[in-house]
C-alpha positions as CSV (number, residue, x, y, z in Angstrom):
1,X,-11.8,21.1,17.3
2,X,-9.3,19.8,19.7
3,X,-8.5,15.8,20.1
4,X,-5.6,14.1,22.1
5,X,-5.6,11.4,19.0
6,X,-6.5,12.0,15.7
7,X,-6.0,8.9,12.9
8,X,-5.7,10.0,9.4
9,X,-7.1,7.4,6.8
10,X,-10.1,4.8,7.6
11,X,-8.4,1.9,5.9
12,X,-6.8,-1.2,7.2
13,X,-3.2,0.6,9.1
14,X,-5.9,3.4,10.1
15,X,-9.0,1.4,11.6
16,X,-6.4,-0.6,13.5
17,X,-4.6,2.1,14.9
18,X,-7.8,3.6,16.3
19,X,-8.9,0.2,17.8
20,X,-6.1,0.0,19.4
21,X,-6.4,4.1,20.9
22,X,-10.4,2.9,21.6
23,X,-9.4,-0.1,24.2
24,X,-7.3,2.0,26.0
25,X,-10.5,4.5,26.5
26,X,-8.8,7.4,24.8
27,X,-11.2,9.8,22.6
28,X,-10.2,9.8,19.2
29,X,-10.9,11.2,15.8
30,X,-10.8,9.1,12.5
31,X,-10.5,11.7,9.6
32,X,-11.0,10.1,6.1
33,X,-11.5,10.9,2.5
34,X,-12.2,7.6,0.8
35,X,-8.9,7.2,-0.8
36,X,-8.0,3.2,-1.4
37,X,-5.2,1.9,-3.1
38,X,-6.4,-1.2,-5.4
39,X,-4.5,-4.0,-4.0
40,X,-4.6,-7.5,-2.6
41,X,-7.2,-8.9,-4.8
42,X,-7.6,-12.4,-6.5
43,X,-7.8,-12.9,-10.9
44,X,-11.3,-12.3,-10.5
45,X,-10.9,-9.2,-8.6
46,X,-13.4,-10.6,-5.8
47,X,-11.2,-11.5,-2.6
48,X,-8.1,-10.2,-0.2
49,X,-5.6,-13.0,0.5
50,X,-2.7,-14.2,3.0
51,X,-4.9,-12.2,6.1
52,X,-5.3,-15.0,8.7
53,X,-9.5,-15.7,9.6
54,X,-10.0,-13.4,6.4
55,X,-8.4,-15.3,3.6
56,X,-10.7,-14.4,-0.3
57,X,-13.2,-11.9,1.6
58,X,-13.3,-8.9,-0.1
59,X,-11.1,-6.4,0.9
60,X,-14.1,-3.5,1.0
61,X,-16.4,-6.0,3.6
62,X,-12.5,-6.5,5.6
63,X,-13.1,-2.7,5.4
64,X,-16.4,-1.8,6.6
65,X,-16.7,-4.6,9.2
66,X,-13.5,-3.1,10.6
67,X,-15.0,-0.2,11.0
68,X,-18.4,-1.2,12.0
69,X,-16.8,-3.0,15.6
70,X,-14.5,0.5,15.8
71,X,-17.8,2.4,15.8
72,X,-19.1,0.3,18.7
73,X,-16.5,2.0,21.1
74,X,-17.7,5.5,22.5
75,X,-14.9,7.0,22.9
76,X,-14.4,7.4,18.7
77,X,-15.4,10.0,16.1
78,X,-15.6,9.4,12.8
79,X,-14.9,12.2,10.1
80,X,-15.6,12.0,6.2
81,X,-13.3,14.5,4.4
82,X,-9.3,15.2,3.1
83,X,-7.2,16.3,6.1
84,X,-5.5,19.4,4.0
85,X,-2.6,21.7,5.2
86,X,-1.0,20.1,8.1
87,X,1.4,22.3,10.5
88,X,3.1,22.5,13.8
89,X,1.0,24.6,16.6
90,X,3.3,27.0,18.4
91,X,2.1,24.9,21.5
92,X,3.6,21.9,20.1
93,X,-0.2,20.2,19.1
94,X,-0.8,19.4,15.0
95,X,-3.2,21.5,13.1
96,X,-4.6,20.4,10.0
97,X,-8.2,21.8,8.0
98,X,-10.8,19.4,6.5
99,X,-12.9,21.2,4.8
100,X,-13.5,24.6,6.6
101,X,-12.7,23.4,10.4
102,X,-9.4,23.6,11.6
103,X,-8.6,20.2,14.0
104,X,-5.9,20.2,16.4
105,X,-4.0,16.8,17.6
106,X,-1.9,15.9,20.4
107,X,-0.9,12.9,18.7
108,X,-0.9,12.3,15.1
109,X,-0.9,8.8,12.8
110,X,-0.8,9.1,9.7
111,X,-2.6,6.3,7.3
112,X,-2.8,8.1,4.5
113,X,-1.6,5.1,2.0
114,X,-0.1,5.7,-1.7
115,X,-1.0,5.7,-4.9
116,X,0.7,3.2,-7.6
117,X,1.7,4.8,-10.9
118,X,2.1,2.1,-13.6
119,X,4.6,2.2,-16.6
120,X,2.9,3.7,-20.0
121,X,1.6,0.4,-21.3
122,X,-1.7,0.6,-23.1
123,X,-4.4,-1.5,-21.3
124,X,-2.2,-2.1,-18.7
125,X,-4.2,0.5,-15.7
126,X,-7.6,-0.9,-16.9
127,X,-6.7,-4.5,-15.3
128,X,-4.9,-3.4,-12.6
129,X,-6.1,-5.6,-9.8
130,X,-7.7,-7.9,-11.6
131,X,-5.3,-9.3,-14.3
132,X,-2.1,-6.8,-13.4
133,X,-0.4,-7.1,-10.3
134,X,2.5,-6.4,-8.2
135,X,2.5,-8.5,-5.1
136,X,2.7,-12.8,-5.6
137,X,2.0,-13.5,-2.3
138,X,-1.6,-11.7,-2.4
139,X,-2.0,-12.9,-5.8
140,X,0.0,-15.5,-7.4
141,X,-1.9,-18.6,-5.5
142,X,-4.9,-17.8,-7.5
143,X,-3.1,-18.2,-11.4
144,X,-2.8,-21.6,-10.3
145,X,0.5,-22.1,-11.5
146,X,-0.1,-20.7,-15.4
147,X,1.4,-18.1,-17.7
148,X,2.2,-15.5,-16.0
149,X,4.2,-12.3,-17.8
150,X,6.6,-10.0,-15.9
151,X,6.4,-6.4,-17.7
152,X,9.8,-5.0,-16.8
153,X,9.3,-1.1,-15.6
154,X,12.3,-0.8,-13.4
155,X,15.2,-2.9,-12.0
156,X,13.1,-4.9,-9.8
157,X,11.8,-6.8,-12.5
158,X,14.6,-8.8,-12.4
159,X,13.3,-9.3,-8.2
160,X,10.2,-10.7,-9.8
161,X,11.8,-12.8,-12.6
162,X,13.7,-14.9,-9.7
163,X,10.1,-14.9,-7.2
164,X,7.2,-15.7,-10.1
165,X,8.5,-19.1,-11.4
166,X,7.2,-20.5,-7.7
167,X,3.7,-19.6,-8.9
168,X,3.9,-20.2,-12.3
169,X,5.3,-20.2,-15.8
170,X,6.8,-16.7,-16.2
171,X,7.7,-14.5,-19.1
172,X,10.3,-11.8,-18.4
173,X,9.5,-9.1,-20.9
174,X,12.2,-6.5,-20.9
175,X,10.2,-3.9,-22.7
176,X,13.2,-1.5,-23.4
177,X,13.0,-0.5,-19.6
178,X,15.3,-3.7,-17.9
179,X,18.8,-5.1,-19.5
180,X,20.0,-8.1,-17.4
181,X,23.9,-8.7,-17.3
182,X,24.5,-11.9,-18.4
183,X,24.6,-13.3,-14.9
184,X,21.3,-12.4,-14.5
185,X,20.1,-13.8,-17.8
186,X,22.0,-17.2,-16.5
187,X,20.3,-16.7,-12.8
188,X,16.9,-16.6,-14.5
189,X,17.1,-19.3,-16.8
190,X,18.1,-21.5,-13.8
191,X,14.6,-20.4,-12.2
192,X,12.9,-21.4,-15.6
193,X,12.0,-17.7,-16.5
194,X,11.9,-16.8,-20.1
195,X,13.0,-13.6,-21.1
196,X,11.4,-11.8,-24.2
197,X,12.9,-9.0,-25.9
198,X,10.7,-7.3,-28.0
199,X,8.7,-4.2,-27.1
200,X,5.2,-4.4,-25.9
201,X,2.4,-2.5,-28.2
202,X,-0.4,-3.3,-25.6
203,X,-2.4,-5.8,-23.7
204,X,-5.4,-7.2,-24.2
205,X,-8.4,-9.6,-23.2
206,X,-8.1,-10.5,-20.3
207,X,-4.0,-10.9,-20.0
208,X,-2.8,-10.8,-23.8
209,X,0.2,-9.4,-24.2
210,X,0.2,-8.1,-28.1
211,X,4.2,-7.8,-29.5
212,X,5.2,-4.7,-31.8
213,X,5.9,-7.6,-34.5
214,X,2.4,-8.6,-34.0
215,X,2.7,-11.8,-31.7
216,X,0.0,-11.9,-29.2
217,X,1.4,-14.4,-25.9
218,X,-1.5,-15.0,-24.3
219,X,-0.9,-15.4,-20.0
220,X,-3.1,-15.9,-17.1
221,X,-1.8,-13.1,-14.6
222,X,0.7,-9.9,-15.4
223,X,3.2,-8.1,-12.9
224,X,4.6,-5.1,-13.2
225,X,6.5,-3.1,-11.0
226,X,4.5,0.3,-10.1
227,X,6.1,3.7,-8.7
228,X,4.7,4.7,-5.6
229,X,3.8,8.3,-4.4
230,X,2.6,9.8,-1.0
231,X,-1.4,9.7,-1.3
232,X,-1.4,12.7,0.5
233,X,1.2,15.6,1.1
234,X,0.4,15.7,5.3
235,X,3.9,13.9,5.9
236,X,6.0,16.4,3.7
237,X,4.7,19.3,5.2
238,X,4.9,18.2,8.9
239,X,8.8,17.5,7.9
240,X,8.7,14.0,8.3
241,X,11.4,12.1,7.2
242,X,11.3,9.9,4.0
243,X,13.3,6.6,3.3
244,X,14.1,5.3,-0.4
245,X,12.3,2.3,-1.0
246,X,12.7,0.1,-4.2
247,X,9.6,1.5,-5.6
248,X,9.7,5.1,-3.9
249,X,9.9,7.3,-1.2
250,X,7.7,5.9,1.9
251,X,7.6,7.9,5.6
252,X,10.7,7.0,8.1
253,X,9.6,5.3,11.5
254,X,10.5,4.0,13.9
255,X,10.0,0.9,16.2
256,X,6.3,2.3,17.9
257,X,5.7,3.8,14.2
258,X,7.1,7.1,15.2
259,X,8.2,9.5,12.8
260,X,10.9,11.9,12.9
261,X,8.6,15.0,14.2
262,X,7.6,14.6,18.2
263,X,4.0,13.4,18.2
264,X,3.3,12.5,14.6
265,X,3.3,8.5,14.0
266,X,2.8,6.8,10.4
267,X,1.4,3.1,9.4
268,X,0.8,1.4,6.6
269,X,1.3,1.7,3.2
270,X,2.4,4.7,3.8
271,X,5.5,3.7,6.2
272,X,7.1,0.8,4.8
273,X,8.6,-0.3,1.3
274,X,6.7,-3.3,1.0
275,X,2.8,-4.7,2.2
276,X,0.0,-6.3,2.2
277,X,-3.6,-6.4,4.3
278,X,-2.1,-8.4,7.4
279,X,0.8,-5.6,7.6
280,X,-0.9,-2.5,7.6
281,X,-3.3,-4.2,10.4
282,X,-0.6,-5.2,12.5
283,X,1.5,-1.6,11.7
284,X,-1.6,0.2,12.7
285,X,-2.1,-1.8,16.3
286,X,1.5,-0.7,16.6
287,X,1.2,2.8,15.8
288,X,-1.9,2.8,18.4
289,X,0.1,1.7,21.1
290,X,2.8,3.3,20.2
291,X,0.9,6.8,20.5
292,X,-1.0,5.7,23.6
293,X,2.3,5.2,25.3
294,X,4.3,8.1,23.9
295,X,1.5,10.3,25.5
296,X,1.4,8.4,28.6
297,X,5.1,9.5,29.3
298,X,4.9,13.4,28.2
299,X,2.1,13.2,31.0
300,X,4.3,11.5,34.0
């Protein structure tokens, strides 16, 4: 099977991307397996927030109607499945299997997203996205200005210790991971942040944060700061080039979302350090274009 534009991934970066391809009456191939990353939803794990027009609408109806005014345009495919084994054609196209057909691209864009992978708290992964967090801007708003605990699982907890008290009450718990220098410890009790030494032994209820000396401090939202990993191993074996992030390894681009190997482009998630729903969108509508023009010059 042979497209001028496949997308890989039928989330936000990758539904936008294709829109994008769509309006500029190019044929195109949306490949996806299903794979979401949890993110961008309120305390009650009902709503996406800080996307204009679509502020508390749940992230899978953003999702599906997204994909219900792509499927309106002719010119799009739609493929369920996980794009596997990626290479580079001796013609210079992108080959890639799903399943057992073999799809060749002239231009690639990879939405493939990440996955999050949380330090070893007990209870923690269990209310991730609902209670447990990692972005305040898609969820702080909504602990309307409580308790909210900071578990420390790499530097960047100190990031968060400095951002949180603008939302809330916070509680910097170092966990054994995170030792501020005492200019830190003076920068966060200027911001109002508590720090609390002893080691977590696990969380509970809805946000309970249970002490190894048996305390329990009870709070109304948690952030933590997850390690990210490539969702899928496409980029890597196309020899994309990575950049180090604070929280992991995410795909090098560059201003049209292009990657480092000729005709493969990368959005969302996926492509930049930090996000939320509005970012993949617009990165996606970028990547689109970005493609779209990139093909328009090989052929003049």
């Amino acid at each position: 099977m042979k497209f001028d534009f496949v997308v890989i991934g039928g989330s936000f970066a990758g539904l936008s991307a294709a829109l994008s391809l769509a309006r500029a009456r190019r044929q195109v191939l949306v490949v996806d397996a299903g794979q979401r990353r949890n993110q961008c939803v309120d305390a009650a794990g009902h709503g996406s927030h800080g996307f204009l027009t679509q502020d508390g609408r749940p992230p899978a109806e953003i999702a599906a109607e997204g994909k219900r005014q792509l499927m309106r345009y002719p010119s799009v495919q739609w493929l369920d499945g996980l794009a596997e084994n990626a290479r580079l054609a001796p013609d210079g196209r992108i080959e890639f299997e799903v399943a057992t057909r073999t799809i060749s691209a002239g231009r690639l864009i990879l939405a493939t997203g990440v996955r999050d992978e949380l330090p070893a708290v007990p209870g923690l992964a269990e209310r991730w996205g609902r209670s447990v967090f990692h972005c305040p801007y898609c969820h702080g708003y909504e602990l309307n200005e409580g308790r909210i605990g900071i578990i420390a699982a790499t530097p960047m907890a100190m990031h968060q210790g400095l951002m949180l008290p603008d939302w809330g009450s916070p509680t910097l718990f170092l966990n054994g991971v995170f030792t501020p220098t005492h200019d830190e410890r003076a920068q966060l009790q200027r911001r109002g942040t508590h720090i609390e030494a002893t080691r977590i032994q696990r969380i509970d209820a809805e946000a309970d944060v249970v002490l190894s000396d048996g305390r329990v401090l009870r709070m109304d939202g948690l952030f933590t700061q997850s390690r990210i990993h490539m969702q899928s191993p496409l980029a890597a074996q196309l020899g994309c080039e990575f950049s180090e992030g604070p929280l992991g390894p995410f795909i090098k681009v560059g201003a049209t979302q292009a990657t480092s190997v000729p005709g493969v482009f990368a959005c969302g998630d996926a492509a930049r350090a930090a996000s939320n729903v509005a970012i993949p969108v617009a990165d996606g509508a970028i990547a689109g274009l970005g493609a779209h023009q990139a093909a328009l010059a090989a052929s003049a």
